[in-house]
N, C-alpha and C positions, 0 to 999 in steps of 0.2 A: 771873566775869571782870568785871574792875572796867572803864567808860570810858578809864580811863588806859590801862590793860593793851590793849585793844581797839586806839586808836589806834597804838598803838606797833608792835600788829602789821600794823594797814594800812600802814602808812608803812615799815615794812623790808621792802624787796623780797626776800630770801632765805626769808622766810616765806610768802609768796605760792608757791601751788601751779603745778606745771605741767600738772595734769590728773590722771586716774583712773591707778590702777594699772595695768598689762598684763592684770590678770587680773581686770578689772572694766569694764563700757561704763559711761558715764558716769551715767546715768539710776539705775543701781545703787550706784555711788558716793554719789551723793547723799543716796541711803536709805539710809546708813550714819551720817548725822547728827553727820559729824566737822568738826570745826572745819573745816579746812582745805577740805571736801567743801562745809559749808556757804559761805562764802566765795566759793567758786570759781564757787557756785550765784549768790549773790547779784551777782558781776558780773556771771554772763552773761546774769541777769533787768534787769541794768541795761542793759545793752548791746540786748536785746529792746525794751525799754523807747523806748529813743530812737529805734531805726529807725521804730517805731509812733509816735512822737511827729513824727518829719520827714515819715513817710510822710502822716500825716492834715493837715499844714501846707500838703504841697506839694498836696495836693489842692484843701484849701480854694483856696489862692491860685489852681487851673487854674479852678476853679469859679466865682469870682468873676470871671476874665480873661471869659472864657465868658460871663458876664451880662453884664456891661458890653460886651464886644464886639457882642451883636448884641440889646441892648436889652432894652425891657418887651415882654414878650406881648402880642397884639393889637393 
């Protein structure tokens, strides 16, 4: 599968899956290494991806609020 080919199929929404078969959970799906399987995998490690990226954000920032509110130790 060439780049071109690749993009073409991110970008047509009809080629986007809507999830595993009936007769498959998902986790199973996967490990079936089908395009559409892989895919479906790869947004939702995106989608994983960002909550863990705002989650560690919004921490730092409480943490920092946190210092600066009540100063240097000692």
């Amino acid at each position: 599968m060439t780049d071109e080919t690749h993009e073409a199929h991110e970008s047509d929404p009809v080629r986007r899956p809507a999830g595993p078969p009936d007769d498959l959970e998902r986790p199973e799906w996967w490990a079936t290494l089908s395009d559409d399987a892989l895919r479906d995998e790869t947004r939702a490690n995106r989608r994983a991806e960002w909550w863990v990226l705002a989650t560690g954000l919004l921490a730092m920032a409480i943490t920092v609020a946190l210092l600066l509110w009540w100063g240097e130790p000692g």
